[in-house]
N, C-alpha and C positions, 0 to 999 in steps of 0.2 A: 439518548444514545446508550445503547449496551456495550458492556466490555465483553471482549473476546481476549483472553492469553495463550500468545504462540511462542514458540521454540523456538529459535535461529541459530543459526552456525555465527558463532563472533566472525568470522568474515564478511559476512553479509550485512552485519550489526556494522561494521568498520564503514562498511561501501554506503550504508545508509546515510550514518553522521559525517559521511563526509559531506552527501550531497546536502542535508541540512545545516552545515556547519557554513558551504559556500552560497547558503540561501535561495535553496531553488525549490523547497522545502522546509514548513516551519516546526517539523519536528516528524520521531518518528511516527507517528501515528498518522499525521498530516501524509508522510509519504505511501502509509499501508491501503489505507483509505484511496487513495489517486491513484494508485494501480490497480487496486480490487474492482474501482469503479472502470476504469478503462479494459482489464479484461472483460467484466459484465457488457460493456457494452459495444467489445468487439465479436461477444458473443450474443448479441441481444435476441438472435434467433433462435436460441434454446429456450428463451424467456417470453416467446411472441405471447402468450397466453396471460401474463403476469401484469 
């Protein structure tokens, strides 16, 4: 795996560890990663060719 380093606004950084913190998520990366993948794949028609 490659690293990737983003910026966030401490609010959203709050809103993340919470949801890791209540275990719905095993960290942040675990939670950037499950989204990144669920946008991709609610767009997977940009990506027919891939």
């Amino acid at each position: 795996m490659e690293v990737v380093q983003i910026r966030l606004p401490k609010k959203l950084i709050k809103k993340i560890d919470e949801l890791v913190e209540c275990g719905y998520y095993n960290s942040r990366s675990d939670f950037i990663r499950s989204k990144l993948r669920e946008i991709i794949d609610d767009n997977k028609y940009i990506f027919k060719n891939s």
